[in-house]
PAZA-612732 format. One line per field, with one value per residue (C-alpha): residue number from 1; residue in three letters; y, z, x. Coordinates in steps of 0.25 Angstrom, whole numbers. Example, Ala and Ser with C-alpha at 12.3 -4.5 7.8 and 13.67 -1.06 7.14 Angstrom:
i = (1 | 2)
aa = (ALA | SER)
c2 = (-18 | -4)
c3 = (31 | 29)
c1 = (49 | 55)
//
This chain:
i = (1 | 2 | 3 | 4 | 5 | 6 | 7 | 8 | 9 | 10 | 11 | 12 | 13 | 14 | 15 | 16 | 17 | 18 | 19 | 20 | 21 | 22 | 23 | 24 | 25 | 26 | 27 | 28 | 29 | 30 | 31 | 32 | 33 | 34 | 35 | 36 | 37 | 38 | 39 | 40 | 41 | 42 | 43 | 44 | 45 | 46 | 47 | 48 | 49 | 50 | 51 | 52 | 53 | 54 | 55 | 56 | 57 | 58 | 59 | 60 | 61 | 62 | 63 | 64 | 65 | 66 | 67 | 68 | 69 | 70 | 71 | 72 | 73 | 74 | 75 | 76 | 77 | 78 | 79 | 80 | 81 | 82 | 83 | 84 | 85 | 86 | 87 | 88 | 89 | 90 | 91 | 92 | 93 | 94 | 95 | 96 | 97 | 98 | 99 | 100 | 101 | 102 | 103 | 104 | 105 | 106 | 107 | 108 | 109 | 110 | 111 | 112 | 113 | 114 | 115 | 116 | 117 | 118 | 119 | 120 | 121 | 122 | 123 | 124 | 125 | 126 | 127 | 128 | 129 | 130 | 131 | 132 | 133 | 134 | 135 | 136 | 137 | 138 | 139 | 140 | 141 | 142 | 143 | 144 | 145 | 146 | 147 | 148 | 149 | 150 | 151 | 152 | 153 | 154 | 155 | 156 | 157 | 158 | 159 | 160 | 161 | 162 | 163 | 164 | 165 | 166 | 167 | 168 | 169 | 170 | 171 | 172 | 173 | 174 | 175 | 176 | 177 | 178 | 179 | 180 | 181 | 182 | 183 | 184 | 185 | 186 | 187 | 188 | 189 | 190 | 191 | 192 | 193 | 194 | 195 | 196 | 197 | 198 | 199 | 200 | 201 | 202 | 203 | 204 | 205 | 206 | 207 | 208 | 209 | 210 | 211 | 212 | 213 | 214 | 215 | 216 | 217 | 218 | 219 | 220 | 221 | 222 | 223 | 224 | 225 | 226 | 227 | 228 | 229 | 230 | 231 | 232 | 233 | 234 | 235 | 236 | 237 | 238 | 239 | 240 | 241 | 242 | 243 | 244 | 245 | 246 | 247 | 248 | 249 | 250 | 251 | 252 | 253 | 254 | 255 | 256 | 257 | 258 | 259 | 260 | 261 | 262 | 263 | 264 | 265 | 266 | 267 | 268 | 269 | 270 | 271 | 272 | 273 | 274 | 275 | 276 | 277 | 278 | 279 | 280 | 281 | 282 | 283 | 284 | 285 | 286 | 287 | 288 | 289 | 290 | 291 | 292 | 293 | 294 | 295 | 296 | 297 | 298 | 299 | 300 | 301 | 302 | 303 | 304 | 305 | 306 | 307 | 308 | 309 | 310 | 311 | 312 | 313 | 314 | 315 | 316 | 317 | 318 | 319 | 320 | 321 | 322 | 323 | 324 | 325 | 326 | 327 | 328 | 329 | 330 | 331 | 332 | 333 | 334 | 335 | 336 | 337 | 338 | 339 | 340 | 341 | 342 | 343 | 344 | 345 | 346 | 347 | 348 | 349 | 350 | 351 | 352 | 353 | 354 | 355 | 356 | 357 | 358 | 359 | 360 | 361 | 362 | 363 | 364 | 365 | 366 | 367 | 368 | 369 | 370 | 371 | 372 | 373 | 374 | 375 | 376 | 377 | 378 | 379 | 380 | 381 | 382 | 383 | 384 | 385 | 386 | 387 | 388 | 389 | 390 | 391 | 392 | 393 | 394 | 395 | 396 | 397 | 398 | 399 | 400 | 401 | 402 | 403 | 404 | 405 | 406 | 407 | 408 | 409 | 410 | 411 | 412 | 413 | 414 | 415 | 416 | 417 | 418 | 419 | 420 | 421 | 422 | 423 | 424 | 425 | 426 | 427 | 428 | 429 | 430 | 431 | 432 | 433 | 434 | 435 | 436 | 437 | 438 | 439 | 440 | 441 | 442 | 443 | 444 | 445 | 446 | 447 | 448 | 449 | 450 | 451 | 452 | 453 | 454 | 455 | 456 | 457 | 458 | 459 | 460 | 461 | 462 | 463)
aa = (UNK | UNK | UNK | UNK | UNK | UNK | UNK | UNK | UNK | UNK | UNK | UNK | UNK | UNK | UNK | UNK | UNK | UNK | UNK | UNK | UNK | UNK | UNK | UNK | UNK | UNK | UNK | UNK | UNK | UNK | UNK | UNK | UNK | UNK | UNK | UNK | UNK | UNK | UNK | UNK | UNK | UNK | UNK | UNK | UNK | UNK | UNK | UNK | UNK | UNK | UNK | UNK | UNK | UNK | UNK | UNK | UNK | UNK | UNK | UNK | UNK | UNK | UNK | UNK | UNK | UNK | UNK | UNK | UNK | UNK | UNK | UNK | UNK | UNK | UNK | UNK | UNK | UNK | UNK | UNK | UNK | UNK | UNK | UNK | UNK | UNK | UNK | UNK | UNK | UNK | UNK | UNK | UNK | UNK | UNK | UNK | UNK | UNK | UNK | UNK | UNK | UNK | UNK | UNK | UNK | UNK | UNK | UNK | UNK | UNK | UNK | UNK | UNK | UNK | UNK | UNK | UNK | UNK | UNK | UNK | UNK | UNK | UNK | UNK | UNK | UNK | UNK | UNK | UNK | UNK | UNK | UNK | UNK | UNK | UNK | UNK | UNK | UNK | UNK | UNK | UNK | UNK | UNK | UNK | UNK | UNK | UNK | UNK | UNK | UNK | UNK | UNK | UNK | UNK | UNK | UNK | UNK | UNK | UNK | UNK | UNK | UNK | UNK | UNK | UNK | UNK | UNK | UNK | UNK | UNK | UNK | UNK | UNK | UNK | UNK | UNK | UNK | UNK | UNK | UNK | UNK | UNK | UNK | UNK | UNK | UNK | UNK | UNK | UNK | UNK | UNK | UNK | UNK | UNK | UNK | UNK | UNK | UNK | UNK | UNK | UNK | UNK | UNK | UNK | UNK | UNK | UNK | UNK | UNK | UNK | UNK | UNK | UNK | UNK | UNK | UNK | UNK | UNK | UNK | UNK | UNK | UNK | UNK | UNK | UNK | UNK | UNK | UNK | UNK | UNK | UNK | UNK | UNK | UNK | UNK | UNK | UNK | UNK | UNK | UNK | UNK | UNK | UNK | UNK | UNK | UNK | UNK | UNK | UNK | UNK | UNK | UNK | UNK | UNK | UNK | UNK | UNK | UNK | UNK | UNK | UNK | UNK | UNK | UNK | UNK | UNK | UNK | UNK | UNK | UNK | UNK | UNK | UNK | UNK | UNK | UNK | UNK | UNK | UNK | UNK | UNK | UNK | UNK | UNK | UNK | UNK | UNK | UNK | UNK | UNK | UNK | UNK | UNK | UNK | UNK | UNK | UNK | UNK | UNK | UNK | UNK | UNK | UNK | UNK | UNK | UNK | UNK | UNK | UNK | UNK | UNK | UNK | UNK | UNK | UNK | UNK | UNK | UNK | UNK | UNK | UNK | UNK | UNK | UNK | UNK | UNK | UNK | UNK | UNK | UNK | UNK | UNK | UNK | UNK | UNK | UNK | UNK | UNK | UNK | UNK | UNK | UNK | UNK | UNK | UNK | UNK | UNK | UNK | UNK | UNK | UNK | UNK | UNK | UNK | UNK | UNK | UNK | UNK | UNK | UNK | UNK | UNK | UNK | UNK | UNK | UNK | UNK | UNK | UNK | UNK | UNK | UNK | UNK | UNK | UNK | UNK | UNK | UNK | UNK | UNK | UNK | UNK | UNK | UNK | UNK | UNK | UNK | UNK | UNK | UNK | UNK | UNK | UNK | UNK | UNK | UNK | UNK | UNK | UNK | UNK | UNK | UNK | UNK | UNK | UNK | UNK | UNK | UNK | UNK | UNK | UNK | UNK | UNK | UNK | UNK | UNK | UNK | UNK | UNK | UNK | UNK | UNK | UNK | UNK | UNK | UNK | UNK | UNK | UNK | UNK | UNK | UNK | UNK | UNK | UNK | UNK | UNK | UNK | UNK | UNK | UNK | UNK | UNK | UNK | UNK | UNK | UNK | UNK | UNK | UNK | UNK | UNK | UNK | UNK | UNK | UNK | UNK | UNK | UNK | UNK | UNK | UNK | UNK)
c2 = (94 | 106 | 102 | 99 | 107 | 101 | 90 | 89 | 76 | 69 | 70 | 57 | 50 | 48 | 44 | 37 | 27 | 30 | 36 | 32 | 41 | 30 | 39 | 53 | 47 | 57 | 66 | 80 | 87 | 84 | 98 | 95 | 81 | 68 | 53 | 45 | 29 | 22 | 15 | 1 | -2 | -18 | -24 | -37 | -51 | -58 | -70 | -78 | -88 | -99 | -112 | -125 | -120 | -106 | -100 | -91 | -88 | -84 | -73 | -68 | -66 | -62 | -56 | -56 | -49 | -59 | -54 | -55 | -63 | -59 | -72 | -71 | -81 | -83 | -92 | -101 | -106 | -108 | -111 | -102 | -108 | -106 | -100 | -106 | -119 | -132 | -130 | -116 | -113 | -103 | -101 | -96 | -89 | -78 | -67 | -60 | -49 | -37 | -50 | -46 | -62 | -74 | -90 | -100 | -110 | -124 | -125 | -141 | -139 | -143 | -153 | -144 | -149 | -159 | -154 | -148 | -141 | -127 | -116 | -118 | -115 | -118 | -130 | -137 | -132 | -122 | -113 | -106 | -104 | -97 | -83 | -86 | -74 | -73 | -62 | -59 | -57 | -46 | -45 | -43 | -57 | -65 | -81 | -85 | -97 | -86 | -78 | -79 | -78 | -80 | -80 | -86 | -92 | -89 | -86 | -101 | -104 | -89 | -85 | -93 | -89 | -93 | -92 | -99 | -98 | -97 | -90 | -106 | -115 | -112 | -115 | -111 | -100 | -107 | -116 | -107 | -94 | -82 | -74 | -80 | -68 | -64 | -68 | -71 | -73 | -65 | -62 | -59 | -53 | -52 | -44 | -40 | -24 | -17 | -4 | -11 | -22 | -34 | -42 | -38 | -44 | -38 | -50 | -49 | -46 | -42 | -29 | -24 | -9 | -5 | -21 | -24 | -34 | -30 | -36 | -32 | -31 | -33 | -32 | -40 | -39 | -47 | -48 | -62 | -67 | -77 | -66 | -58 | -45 | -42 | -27 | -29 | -20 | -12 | 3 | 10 | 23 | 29 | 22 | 16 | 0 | -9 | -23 | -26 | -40 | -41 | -29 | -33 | -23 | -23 | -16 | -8 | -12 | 3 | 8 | -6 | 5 | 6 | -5 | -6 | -13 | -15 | -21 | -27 | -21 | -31 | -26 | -37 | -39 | -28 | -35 | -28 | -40 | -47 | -61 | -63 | -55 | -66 | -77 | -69 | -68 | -81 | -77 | -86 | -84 | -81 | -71 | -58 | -51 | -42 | -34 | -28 | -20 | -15 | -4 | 5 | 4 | 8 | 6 | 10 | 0 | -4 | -5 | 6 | 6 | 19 | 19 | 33 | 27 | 20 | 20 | 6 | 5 | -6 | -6 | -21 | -16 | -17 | -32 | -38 | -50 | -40 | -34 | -49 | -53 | -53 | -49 | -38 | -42 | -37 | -48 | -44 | -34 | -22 | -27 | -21 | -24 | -15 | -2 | 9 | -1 | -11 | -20 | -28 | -38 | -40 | -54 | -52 | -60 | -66 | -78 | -79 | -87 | -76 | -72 | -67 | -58 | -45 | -36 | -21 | -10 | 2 | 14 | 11 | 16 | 21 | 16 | 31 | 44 | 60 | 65 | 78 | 82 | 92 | 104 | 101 | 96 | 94 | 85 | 90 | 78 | 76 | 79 | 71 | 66 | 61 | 55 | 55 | 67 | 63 | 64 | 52 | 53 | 44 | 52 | 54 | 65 | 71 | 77 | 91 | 86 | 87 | 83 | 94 | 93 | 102 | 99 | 107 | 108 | 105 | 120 | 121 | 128 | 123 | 115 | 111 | 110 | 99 | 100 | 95 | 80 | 76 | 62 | 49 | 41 | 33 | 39 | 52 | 61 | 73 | 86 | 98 | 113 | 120 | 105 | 103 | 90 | 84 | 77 | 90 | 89 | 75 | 70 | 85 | 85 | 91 | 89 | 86 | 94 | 89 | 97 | 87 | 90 | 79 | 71 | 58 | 55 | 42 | 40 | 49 | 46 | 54 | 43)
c3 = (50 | 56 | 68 | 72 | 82 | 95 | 95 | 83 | 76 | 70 | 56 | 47 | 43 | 28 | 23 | 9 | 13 | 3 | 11 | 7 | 11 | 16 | 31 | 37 | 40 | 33 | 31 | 41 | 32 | 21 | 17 | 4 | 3 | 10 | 11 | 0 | -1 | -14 | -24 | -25 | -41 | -43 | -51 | -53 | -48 | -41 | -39 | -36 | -25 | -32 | -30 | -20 | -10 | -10 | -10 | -4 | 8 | 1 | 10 | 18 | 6 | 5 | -6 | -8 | -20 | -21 | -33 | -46 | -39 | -30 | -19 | -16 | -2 | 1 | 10 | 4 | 8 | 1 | 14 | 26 | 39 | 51 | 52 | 50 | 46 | 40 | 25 | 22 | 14 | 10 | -4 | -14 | -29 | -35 | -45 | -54 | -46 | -44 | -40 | -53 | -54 | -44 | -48 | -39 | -40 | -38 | -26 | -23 | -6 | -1 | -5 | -4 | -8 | -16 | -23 | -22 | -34 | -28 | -20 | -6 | 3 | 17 | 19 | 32 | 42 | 49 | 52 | 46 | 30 | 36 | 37 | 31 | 29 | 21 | 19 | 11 | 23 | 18 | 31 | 25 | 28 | 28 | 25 | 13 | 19 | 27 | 16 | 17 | 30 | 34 | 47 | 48 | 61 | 69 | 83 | 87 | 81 | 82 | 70 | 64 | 56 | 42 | 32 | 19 | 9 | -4 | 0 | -1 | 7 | 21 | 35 | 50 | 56 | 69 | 77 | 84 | 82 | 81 | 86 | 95 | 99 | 89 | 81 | 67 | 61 | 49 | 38 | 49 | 42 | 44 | 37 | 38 | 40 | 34 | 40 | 56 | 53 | 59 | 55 | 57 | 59 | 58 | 64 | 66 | 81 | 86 | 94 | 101 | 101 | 105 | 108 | 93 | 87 | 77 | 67 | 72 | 68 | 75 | 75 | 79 | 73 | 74 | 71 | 66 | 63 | 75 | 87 | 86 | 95 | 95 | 94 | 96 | 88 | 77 | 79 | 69 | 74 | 74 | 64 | 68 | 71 | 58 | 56 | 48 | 46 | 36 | 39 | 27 | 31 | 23 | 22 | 9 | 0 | -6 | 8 | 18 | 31 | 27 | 31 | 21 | 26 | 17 | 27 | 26 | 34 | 39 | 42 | 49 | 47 | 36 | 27 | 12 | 4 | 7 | 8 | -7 | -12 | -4 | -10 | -24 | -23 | -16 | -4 | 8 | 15 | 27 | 21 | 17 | 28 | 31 | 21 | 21 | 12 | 12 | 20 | 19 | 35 | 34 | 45 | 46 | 59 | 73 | 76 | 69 | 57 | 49 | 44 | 38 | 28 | 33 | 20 | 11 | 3 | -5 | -4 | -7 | -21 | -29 | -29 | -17 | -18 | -12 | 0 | 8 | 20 | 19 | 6 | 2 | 9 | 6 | 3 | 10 | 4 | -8 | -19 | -30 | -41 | -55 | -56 | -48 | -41 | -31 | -29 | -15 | -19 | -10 | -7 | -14 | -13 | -1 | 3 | -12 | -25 | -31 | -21 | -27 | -23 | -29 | -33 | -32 | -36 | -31 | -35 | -28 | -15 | -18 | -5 | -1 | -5 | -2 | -11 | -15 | -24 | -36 | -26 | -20 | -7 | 2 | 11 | 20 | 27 | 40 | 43 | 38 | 32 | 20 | 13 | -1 | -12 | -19 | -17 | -25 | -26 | -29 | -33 | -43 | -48 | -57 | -69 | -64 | -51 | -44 | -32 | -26 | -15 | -5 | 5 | 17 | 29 | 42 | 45 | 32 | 22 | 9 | 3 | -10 | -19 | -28 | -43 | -44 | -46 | -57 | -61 | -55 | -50 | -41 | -39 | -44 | -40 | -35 | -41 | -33 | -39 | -39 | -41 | -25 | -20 | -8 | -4 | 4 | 13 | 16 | 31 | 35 | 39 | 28 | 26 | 11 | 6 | -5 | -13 | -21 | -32 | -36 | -32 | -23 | -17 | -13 | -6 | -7 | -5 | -3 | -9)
c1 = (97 | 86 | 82 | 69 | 60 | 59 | 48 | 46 | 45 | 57 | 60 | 55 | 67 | 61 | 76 | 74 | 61 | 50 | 38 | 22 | 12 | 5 | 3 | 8 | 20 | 28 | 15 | 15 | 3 | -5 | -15 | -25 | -18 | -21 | -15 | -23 | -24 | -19 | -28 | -26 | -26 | -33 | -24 | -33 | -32 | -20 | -23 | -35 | -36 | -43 | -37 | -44 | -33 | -34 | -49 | -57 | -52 | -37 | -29 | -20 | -11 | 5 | 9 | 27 | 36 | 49 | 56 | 48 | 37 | 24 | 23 | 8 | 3 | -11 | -20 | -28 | -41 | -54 | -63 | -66 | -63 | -54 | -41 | -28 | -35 | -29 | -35 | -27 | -16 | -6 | -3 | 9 | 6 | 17 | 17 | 27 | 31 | 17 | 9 | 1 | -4 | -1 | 1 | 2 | 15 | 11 | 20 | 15 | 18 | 6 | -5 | -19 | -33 | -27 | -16 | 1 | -2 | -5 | 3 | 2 | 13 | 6 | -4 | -7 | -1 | -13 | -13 | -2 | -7 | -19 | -11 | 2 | 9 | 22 | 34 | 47 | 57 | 65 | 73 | 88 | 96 | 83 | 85 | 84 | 75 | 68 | 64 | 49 | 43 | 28 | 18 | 7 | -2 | -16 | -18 | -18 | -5 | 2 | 9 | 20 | 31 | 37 | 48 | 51 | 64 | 53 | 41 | 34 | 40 | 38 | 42 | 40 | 50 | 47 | 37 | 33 | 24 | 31 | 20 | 6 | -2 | -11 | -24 | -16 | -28 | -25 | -12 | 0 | 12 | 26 | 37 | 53 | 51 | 63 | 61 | 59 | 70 | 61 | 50 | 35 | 22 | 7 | -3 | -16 | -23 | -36 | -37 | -51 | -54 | -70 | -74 | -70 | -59 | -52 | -43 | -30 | -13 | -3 | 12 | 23 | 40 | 52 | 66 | 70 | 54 | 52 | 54 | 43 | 39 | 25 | 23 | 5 | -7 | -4 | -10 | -20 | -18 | -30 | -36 | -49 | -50 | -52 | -51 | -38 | -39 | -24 | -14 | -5 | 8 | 21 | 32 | 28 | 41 | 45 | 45 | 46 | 47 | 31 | 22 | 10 | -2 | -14 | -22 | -36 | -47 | -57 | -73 | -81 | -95 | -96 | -104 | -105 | -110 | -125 | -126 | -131 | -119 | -109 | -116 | -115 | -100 | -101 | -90 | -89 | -102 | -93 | -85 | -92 | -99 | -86 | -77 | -63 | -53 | -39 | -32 | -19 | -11 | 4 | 14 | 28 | 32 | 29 | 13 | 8 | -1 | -4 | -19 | -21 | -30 | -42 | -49 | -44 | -35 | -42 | -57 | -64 | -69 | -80 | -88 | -94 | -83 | -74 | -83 | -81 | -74 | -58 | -57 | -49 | -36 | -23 | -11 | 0 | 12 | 11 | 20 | 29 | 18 | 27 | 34 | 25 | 16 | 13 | 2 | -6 | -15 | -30 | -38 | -51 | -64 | -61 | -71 | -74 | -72 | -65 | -54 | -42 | -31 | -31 | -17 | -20 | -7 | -5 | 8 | 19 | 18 | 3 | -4 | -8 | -2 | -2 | -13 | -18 | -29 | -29 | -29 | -16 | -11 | 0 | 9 | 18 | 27 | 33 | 49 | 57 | 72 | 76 | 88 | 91 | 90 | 78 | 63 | 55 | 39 | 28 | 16 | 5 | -2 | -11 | -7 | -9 | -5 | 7 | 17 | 28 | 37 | 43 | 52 | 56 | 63 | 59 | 54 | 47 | 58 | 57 | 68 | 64 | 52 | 51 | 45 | 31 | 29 | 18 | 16 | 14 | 29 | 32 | 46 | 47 | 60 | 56 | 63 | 65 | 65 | 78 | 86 | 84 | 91 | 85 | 97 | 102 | 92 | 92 | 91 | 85 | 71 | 62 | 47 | 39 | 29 | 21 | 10 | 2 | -8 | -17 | -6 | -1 | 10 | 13 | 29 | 41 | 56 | 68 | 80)
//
């Protein structure tokens, strides 16, 4: 292996993961080409929240992939009024597998306004169906009767923890809280991290900078789900203060070392409707003098988010019934949704008779990309290893456009050019001129260089 000049930075370990370019992790240079946000495509309506127990104030919504189904949990409420209070529910509907369209199964558990005959799963016991949040433990050995896990909780009662066998039946993991010092007051989440081997929590907190509060999230992570070590605030970098009132972080599921959070950012008191435009729409009186949409953070562990894009990624849209208070929220997790795409889904008309959740899809791994224009550009990356003997892309171009690969050594010599990509893939081989074969330099440090022509490229990998 070449060594490395002393004080130089450590070659990436790139290995066979599959890498977004989602941030400059693996980015040394980019010259006429910049990181460019996906477009969300709207794929239509969900589901809508219109039954007596569900309402207008529907939220905080999980969305699962088990197998050929979608599991879809929601809180239902139709009236506003204090958190964590005794008339709110948690609810249960599924999908075939891409969440394309929600039913709900008459699961007859609770007696609610009058009836068994909906799909309520938590009733009565306040204030844990306020914020319910559930998740599909993945940890390798998991109990089958722990295969489901959940928290939920306010800052009275601290935040609870959860399992259940069959995602519908549940029970307490403990009497006790298995975390007390936080506000709470929103959708926490948990989930089993492959890549850090232990459990992790994001729970909302408030931090003040300048004399004003702000909608905060912090971290906390565990081994064993009841023992949990509270690691504090989540950083920004330099990314100016915002109100991010749902942080919604995941592992992404092609490439579960990458958290994808598509967080919604909250601005009190920006008011965009007029008093005689509420009543049009006829939103909650109470409920439209502030407004949100959706933004792109990324983490890759510990209590770092990345935020290179501060722009949305989903803006509220065209319509006064989406420029309202708390709507726009994403459900929690990005979902296979059919070959080449995946799909997230958004609370819409919050406050409103028409609240529904919406299903957006996206190209697999298309959150952002490395583009360039028709006038060229180029990525340069970082040092890095590999294994494997094969370099797989997912790019997009136009027809005179193009995508080619150099890759070179750590002091710049070139060891092999690839043939120019054209097309749109999620997983195109790359061939190399003169039949080169990665595999002989696999585990040496070498950098990748991309000259993009009215191109994006979304993710690479070396298998």
């Amino acid at each position: 292996m070449a060594a490395l000049a002393a004080g130089a930075e450590a070659p990436i370990a790139l290995g066979n993961r599959r890498e977004l370019f989602v941030d400059s992790f693996l980015i040394e240079t980019l010259t006429n080409a910049e990181l460019r946000l996906g477009a969300p495509v709207d794929a239509g309506i969900a589901f809508s929240f219109d039954r007596p127990w569900e309402g207008r104030f529907c939220n905080y919504v999980t969305v699962i992939p088990d197998g050929d189904i979608v599991r879809l949990y929601y809180r239902g409420v139709p009236n506003a009024g204090a958190d964590g209070r005794g008339d709110e529910v948690y609810c249960y509907a599924e999908s075939p597998a891409g969440g394309a369209r929600f039913s709900r199964p008459s699961l007859r558990l609770h007696e609610v306004r009058g009836t068994r005959e909906n799909n309520v799963i938590l009733a009565g016991t306040p204030p844990f169906q306020h914020n319910f949040s559930p998740f599909l433990d993945t940890r390798p050995g998991v109990e089958r009767a722990a295969r489901f896990k959940g928290i939920a909780g306010t800052s009275k009662s601290g935040l609870a923890a959860f399992q259940s066998g069959d995602g519908i039946h549940w029970s307490p993991v403990r009497p006790e809280p298995i975390l007390r010092n936080g506000a709470f007051d929103s959708q926490n989440l948990a989930f089993w991290s492959e890549a850090e081997q232990r459990y992790v929590l994001y729970y909302r907190t408030f931090k003040k900078i300048g004399g004003t509060g702000y909608r905060w999230i912090s971290r906390a992570v565990s081994r064993n789900f009841t023992d949990w070590e509270d690691q504090g605030e989540m950083s920004f970098g330099d990314a100016p203060p915002e109100h991010l009132y749902t942080n919604q972080t995941s592992a992404y599921f092609r490439a579960p070392h990458l958290y994808i959070a598509l967080a919604a950012r909250f601005l009190p008191g920006r008011q965009v409707l007029t008093e005689a435009e509420a009543r049009a729409i006829n939103v909650d009186p109470g409920y439209f003098k502030d407004c949100s949409d959706a933004v792109l953070l990324t983490s890759r562990g510990g209590t770092k988010y990345d935020r290179t894009f501060l722009d949305a990624f989903l803006r509220p849209g065209l319509g006064m019934e989406n420029w309202v208070s708390r709507s726009n929220y994403p459900a929690l997790n990005v979902i296979p949704a059919g070959p080449g795409q995946m799909a997230f889904f958004v609370v819409k008309n919050y406050g409103q008779p028409t609240i529904h959740l919406r299903r957006y899809t996206m190209r697999l791994d298309g959150f952002a990309s490395v583009h360039a224009g028709y006038r060229g550009g180029e990525m340069r990356s970082k040092l890095f290893t590999y294994s494997g003997g094969e370099l797989a892309a997912n790019f997009s171009t136009s027809a005179p456009g193009g995508v080619q690969f150099t890759l070179e050594s750590s002091s710049g010599a070139k060891l092999a050019e690839s043939v120019e990509l054209v097309g749109d893939e999620i997983a195109r081989p790359v061939r190399w001129q003169n039949g080169a074969r990665l595999a002989q330099w696999a585990g040496q440090p070498v950098r990748l260089r991309a000259v993009l022509r009215d191109a994006d490229l979304y993710a690479i990998q070396f298998r």
